[in-house]
ChimeraX commands (.cxc) that place a marker at each C-alpha (Angstrom):
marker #1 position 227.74,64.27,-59.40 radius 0.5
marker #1 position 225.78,63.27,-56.51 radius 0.5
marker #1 position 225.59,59.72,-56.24 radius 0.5
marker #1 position 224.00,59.26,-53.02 radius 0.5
marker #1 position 220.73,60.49,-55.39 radius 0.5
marker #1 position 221.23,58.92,-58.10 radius 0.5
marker #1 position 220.85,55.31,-56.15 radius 0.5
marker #1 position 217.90,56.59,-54.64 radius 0.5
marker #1 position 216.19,57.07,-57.80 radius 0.5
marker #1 position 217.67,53.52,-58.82 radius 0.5
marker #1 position 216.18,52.08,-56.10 radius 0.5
marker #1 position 213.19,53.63,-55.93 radius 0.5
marker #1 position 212.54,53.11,-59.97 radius 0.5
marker #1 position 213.45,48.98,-59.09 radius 0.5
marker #1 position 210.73,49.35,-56.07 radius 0.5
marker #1 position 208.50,50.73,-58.25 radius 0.5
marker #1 position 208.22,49.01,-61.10 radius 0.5
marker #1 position 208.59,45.29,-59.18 radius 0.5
marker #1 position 205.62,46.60,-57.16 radius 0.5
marker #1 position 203.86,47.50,-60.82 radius 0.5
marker #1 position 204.73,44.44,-62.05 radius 0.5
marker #1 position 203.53,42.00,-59.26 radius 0.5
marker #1 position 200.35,43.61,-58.86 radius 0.5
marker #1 position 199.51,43.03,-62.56 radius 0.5
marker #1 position 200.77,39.53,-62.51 radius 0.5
marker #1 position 198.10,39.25,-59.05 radius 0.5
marker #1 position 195.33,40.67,-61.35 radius 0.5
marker #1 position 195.77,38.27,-64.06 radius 0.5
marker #1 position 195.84,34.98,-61.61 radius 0.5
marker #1 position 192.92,36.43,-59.99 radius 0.5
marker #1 position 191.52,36.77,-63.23 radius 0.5
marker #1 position 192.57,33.07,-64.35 radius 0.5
marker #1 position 191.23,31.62,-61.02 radius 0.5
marker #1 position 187.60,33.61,-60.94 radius 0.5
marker #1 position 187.37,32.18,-64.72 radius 0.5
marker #1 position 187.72,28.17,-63.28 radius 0.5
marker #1 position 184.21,26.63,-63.13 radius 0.5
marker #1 position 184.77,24.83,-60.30 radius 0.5
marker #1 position 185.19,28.42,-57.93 radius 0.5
marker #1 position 183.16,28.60,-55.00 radius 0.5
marker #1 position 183.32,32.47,-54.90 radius 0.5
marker #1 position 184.15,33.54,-58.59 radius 0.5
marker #1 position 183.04,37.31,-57.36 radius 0.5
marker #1 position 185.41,37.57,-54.58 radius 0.5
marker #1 position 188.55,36.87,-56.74 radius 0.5
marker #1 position 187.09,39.01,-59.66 radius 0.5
marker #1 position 186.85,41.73,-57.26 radius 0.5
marker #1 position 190.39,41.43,-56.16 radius 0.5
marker #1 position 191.69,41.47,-59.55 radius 0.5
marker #1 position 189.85,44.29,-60.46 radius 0.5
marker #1 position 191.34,45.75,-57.43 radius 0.5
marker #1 position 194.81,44.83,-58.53 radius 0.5
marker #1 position 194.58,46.00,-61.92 radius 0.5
marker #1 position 193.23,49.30,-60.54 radius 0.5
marker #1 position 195.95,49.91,-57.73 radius 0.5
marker #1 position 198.79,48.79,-60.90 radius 0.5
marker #1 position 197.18,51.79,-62.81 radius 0.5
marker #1 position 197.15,54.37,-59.93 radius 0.5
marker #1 position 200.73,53.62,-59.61 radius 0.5
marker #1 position 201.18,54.49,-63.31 radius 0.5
marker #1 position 199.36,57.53,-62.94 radius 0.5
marker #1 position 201.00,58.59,-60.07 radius 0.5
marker #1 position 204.66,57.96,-61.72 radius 0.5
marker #1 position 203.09,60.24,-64.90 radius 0.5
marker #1 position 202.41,62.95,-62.38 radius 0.5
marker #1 position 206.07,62.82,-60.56 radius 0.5
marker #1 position 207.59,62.84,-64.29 radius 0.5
marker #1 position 205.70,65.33,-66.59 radius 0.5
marker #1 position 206.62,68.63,-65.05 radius 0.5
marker #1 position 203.83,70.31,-66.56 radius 0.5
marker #1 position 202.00,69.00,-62.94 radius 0.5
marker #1 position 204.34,70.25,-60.45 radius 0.5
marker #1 position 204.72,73.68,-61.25 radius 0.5
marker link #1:1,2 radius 0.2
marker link #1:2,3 radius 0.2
marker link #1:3,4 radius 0.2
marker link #1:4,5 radius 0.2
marker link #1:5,6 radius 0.2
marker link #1:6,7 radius 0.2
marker link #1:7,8 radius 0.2
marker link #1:8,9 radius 0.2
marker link #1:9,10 radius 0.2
marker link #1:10,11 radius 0.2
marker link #1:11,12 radius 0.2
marker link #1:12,13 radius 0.2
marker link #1:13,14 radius 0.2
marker link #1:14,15 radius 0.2
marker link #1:15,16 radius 0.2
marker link #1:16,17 radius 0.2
marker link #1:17,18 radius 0.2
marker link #1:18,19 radius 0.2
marker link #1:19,20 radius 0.2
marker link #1:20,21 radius 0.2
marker link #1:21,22 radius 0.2
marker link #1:22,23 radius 0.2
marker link #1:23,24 radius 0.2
marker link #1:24,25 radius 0.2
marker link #1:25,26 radius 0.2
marker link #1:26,27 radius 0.2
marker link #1:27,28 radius 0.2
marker link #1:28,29 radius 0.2
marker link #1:29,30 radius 0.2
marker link #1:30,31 radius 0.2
marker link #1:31,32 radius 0.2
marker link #1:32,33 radius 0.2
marker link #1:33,34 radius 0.2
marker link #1:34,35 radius 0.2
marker link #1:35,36 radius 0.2
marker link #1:36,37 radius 0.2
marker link #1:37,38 radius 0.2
marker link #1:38,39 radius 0.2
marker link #1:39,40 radius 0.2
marker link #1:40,41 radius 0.2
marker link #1:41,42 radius 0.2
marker link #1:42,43 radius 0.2
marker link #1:43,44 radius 0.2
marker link #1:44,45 radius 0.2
marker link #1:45,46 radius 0.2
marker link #1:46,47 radius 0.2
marker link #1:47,48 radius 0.2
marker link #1:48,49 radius 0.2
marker link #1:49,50 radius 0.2
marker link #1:50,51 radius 0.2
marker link #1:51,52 radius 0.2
marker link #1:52,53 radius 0.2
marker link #1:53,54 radius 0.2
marker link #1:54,55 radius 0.2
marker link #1:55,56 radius 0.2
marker link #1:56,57 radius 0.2
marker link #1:57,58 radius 0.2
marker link #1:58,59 radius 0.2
marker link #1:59,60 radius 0.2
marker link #1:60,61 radius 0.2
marker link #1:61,62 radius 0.2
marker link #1:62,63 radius 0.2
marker link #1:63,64 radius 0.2
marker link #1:64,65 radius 0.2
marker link #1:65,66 radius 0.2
marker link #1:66,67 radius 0.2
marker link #1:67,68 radius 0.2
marker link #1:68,69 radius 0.2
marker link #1:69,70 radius 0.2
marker link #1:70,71 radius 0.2
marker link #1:71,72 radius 0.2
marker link #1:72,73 radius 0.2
view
């Protein structure tokens, strides 16, 4: 067994998903903030949560893509 590979893909998958994971947790304080009354700029942070949300679901895309191997043949 090569274990050298096997710790990459560890690694990578705990990269990953704690990258997946903050970004939706971002989205959803943007999301809380933009929906205070008392915001100065309720746009800007609404912007940046859509943003978030859409950058955590290119990352799940992407991971589909990398595991169904129907796409890399």
């Amino acid at each position: 067994m090569k274990w050298l590979e096997l710790l990459t893909v560890a690694g990578t998958t705990l990269v990953s998903a704690a990258i997946v994971v903050t970004l939706y947790s971002l989205g959803v304080r943007f999301t809380a903030i933009a929906a205070d009354a008392q915001q100065t700029s309720p746009r800007v942070k609404r912007s940046l949560a859509y943003m978030c949300f859409g950058l955590c679901g290119l990352a799940v895309l992407l991971g589909l893509y990398l595991i169904i191997p129907y796409f890399s043949k």
